[in-house]
N, C-alpha and C positions, 0 to 999 in steps of 0.2 A: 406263525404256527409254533407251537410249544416241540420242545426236542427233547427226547428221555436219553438216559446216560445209566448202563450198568458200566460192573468191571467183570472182565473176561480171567478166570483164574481155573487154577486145576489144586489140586489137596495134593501136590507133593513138589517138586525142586524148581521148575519155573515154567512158562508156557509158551506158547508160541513157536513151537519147536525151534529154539534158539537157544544159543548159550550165553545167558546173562548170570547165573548164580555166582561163580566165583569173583564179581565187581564189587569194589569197597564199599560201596554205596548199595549195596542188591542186601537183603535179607531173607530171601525166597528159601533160600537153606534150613531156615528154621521152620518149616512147612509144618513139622511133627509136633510145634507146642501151640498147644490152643490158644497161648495167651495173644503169640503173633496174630491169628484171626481175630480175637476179640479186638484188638487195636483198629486193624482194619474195615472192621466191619463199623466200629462207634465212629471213627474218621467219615467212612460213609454216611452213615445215618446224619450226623451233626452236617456237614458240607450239601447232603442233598440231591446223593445217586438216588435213582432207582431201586436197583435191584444187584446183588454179588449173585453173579451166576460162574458157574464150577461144572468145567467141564471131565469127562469121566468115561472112563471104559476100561477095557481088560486088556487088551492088548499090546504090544510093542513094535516097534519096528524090527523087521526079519530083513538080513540081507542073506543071499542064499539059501542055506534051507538051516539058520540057526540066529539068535539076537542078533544084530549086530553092534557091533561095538564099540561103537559111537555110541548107542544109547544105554549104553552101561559107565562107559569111563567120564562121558558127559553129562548124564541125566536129561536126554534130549528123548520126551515122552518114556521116561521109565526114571522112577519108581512112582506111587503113589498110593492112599488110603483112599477111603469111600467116604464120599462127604457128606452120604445120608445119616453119619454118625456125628460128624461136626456140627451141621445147621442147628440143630436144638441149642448147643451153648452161645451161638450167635446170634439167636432167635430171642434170646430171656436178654442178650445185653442191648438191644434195639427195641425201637418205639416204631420206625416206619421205614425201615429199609426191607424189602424184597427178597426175598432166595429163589435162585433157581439152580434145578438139579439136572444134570443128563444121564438118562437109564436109556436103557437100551431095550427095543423091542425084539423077543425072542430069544431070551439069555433066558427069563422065566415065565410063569402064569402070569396073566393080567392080574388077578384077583390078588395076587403077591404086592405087587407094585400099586395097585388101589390103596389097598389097606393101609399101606407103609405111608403111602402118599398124604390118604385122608389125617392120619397121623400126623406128618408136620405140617397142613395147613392149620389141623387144631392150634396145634402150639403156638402158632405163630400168627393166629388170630385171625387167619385169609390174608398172609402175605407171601404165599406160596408159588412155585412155577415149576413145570415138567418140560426139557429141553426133550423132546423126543429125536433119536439116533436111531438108525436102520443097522449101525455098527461102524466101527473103523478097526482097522487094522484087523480086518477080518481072517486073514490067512492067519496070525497067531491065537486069533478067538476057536478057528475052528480046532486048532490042535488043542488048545487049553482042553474046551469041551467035546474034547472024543471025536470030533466028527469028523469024519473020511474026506469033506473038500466044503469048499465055501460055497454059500446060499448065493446063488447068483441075485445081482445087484437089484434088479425088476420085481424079483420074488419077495427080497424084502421088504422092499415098499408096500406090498400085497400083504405079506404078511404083518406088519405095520400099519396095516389103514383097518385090518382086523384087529390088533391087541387094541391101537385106541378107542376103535368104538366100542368093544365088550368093556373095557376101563371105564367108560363114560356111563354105560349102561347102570353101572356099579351106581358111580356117583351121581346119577339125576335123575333115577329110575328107581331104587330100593327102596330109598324111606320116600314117606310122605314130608309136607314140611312142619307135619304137628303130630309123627308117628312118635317121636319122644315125647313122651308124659309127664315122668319124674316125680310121680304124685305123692308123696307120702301119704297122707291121710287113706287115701283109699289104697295102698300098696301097689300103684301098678307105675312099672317102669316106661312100657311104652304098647301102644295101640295097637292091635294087631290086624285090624283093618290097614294101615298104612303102613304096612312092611308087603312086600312087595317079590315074589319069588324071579329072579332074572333065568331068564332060560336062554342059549344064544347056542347055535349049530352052525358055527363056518367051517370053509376049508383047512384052517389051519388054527383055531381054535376053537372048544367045547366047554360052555356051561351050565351047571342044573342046579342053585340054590338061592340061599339067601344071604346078602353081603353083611358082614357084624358091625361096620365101621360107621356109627350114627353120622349125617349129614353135618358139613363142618359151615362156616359163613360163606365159603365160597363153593362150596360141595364142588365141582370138579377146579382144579389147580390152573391155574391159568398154561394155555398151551404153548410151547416155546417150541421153532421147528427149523434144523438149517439142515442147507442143501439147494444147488444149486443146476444141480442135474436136471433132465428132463421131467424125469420121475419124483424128483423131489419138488421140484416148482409146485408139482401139479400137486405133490400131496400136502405143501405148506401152504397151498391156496385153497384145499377143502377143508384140513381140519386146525392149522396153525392162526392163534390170535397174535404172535408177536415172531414174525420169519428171519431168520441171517441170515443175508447172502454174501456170496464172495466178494469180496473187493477186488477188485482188477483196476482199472481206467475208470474215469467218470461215465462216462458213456456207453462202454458195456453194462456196468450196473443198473443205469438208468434205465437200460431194456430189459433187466429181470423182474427190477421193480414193478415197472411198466405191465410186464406180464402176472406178475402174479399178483396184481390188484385187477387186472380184467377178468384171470379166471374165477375168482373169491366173487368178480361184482356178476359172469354170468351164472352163478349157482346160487348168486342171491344173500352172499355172505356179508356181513362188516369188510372193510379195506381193514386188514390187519397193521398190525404197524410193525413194518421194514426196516430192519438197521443193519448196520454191518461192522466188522472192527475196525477199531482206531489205533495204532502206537502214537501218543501223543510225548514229547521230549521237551518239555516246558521248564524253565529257569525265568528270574528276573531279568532276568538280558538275554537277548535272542546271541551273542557271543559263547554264555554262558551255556545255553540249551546246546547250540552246536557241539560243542567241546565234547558235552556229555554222549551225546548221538555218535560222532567220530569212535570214542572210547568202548562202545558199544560195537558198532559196525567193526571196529578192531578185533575184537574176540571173535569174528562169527570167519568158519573154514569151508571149503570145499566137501570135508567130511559132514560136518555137522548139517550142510545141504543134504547130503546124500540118502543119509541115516534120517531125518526126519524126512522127504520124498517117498522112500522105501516104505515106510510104515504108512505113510497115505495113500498110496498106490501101488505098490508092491512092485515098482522098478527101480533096480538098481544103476543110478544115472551113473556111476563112476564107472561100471562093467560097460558100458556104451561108445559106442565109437564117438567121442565129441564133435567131432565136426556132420554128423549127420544129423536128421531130426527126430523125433519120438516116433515117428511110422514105421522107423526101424522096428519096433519092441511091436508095433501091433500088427506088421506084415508078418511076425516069427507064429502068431499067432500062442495059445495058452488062457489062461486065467485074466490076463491083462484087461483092464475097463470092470471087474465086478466091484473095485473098491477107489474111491480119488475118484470117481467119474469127473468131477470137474474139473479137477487138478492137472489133470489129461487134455479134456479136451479144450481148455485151454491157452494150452503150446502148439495145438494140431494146423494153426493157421484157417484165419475165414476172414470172410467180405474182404476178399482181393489181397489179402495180408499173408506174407511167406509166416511160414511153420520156422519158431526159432530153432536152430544149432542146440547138441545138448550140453555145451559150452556155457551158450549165449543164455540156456534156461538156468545151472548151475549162477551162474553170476549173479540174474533177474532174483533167485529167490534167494540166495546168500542177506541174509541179516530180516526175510522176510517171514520162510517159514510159513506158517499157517495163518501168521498175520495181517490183517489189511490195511486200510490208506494208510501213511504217516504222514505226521504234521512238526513239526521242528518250530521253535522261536519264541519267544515272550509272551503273554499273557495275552497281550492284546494281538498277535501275530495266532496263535493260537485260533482265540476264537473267531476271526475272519476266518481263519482256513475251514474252522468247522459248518459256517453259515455258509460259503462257498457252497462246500461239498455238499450239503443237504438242500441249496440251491440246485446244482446240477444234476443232482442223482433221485429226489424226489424222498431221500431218506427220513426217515421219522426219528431215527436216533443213531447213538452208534456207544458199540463195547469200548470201554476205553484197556487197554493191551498194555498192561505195564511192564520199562523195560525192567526199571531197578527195584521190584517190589512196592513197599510200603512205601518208600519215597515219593515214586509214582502217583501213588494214589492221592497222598498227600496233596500233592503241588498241585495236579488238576482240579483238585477238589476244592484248594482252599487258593487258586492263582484265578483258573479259569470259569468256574462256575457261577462264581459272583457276577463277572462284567454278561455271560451269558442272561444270568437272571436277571439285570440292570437293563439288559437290552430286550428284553420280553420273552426270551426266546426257552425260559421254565416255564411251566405250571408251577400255580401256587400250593403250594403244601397244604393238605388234610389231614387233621387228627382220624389216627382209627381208618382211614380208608384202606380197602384191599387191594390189593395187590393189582387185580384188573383193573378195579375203580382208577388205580393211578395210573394206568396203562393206557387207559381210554380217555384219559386229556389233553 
């Protein structure tokens, strides 16, 4: 079976909620010059990822009722641009590499994010993707935008399973597929039989016109959907072609996976394809790879746990009594569980297995952060881990999480990717195909 390969990145200082920027080898700091992306992304193109997908939102981590400060003196999830302004210069320097974007549903209209949407699949010729998000770090989204308290966690998804379908309605509903005309000779731009007035009356969204954004090669963007919550399972299994789920264990994943190709096959859908992240730490010498993994895992603090936890969940693990477990924070009762849902329940202990210490949680996520599997050692060390892991887990692909930047990308691209496609385990490259088209081999 063929294995698809993005890179997992964000438009500003580094990702993963970790601290890799200040490494001699990390270039992540230059987030702010386009030319860094352009390198990055023709690295990808020529080596043979899929897709640069850029994750995104408004928020920060809050410890107490103010930033905390860890993600100010570190840059752990703060600062960043919007990379719906980026992808266009990345889009003219590629021939077949992917973009995908994360927006957030209920920040604005659908009709906002259609239009903008339909827009870079133009550009980019149907090499486009929408990471759809219910939100993170919701407690500093609601203060950004005025609002008195956060959208409990359920409602978003509700609210969410509504902006995508009026979105959709947008894009496979308005035009017809020959309502553009373009005629000169007779003067008419387009058909008006095949335009189409969309009218949609939900609970929590409303609309009454007609969408201006002519039908692109792929009219709606390929749909990208992570979450691992109940609620997210269920909603990455009705409307998500391409799902992230958490990484944890081989075997937990394997029962997400599991699940949310049952629910997608009982509503009759495609088996979407399931990946999850990777930090991959690859050198010519698995010696070499070590060193560098060590040097890494050196930087990363108790703080820099805390301060990224916080802003995924909104608990403050270092206020906590360490040697207890998280049921502390959810027997106090409050807000706790509307945002992290998984992040959470997690650590909570199941199938006979004690809830860890918030010690023992601290340590577990030190150097991991928002990160999943890792894999350490040489090229060919590498890709055994990878064919493992998508053995055990049922995965169709996986983010690759870079720790040193551009470096990163580099090495897997030009170490690893080869002995993969040698051992069958790419699809063969298409001129001109779109973005799903490549998705779906």
């Amino acid at each position: 079976m063929s294995l698809h390969f993005g890179v997992f990145e964000v438009y500003g200082p580094q990702i993963g909620g970790t601290l890799s920027w200040p490494h001699p080898l990390s270039d992540s700091i230059d987030f702010a010059d386009p030319q860094h992306w352009v390198e990055i992304a023709r690295i990808m193109d020529r080596t043979g990822y899929d897709f640069l997908f850029f994750a995104d939102g408004f928020g920060y981590p809050i410890l107490g009722d103010d930033i905390a400060l860890g993600a100010v003196e570190r840059g752990i999830n703060f600062s960043g641009y919007d990379p719906a302004g980026l992808v266009p210069i990345l889009m003219r320097e590629t021939t077949e590499l992917g973009f995908v974007i994360t927006a957030n549903t209920g920040v604005d209209h659908p009709v906002q994010l259609a239009r903008r949407f339909s827009t870079l699949d133009a550009i980019s010729n149907g090499r486009f993707g929408w990471n759809v998000v219910t939100g993170s770090s919701q407690n500093a989204v609601a203060e950004l935008f005025g609002h008195t308290e956060m959208v409990p966690h359920d409602v978003r998804y509700a609210i969410a399973a509504e902006y995508v379908e009026l979105a959709k309605k947008y894009w496979e509903e308005s035009w017809s597929d020959d309502a553009l005309v373009a005629d000169p000779v007779r003067g008419i731009y387009a058909d008006r039989a095949g335009i189409t007035r969309v009218t949609y009356d939900g609970e929590h969204y409303r609309s009454d016109g007609y969408f201006g954004a002519p039908p692109t090669r792929q009219r709606t963007p390929v749909i990208f959907q992570a979450g691992t919550s109940p609620a997210g399972r269920a909603f990455a299994a009705t409307h998500a072609e391409c799902v992230f789920v958490q990484a944890t264990v081989p075997a937990h994943t394997a029962r997400n996976v599991a699940h949310i190709r049952e629910v997608a096959a009982e509503q009759g859908r495609e088996d979407p394809r399931i990946m999850s992240g990777l930090t991959v730490v690859v050198a010519e010498t698995s010696q070499e790879a070590h060193r560098l993994a060590a040097e890494f895992d050196a930087m990363q603090t108790d703080d820099v746990v805390a301060t990224l936890y916080a802003g995924n969940t909104g608990i403050d693990l270092l206020a906590l009594d360490p040697d207890l477990t998280l049921h502390q924070v959810l027997e106090a009762g409050g807000p706790v569980g509307q945002m992290g849902t998984s992040n959470i329940e997690r650590f909570l202990g199941s199938n006979g297995a004690p809830a860890p210490t918030v010690r023992e949680i601290i340590d577990d996520l030190k150097g991991k952060g928002t990160r999943g599997f890792r894999i350490v050692g040489d090229p060919h060390e590498v890709a055994d881990g990878i064919e493992s892991l998508a053995a055990e887990t049922g995965l169709d692909g996986f983010l690759i999480e870079p720790v040193f930047g551009t470096r990163d990308i580099a090495a897997f691209g030009e170490l690893v990717l080869p002995i993969l496609r040698e051992r069958g385990r790419l699809a063969d490259r298409v001129d001109c195909e779109t973005l799903r088209e490549r998705m779906r081999r």
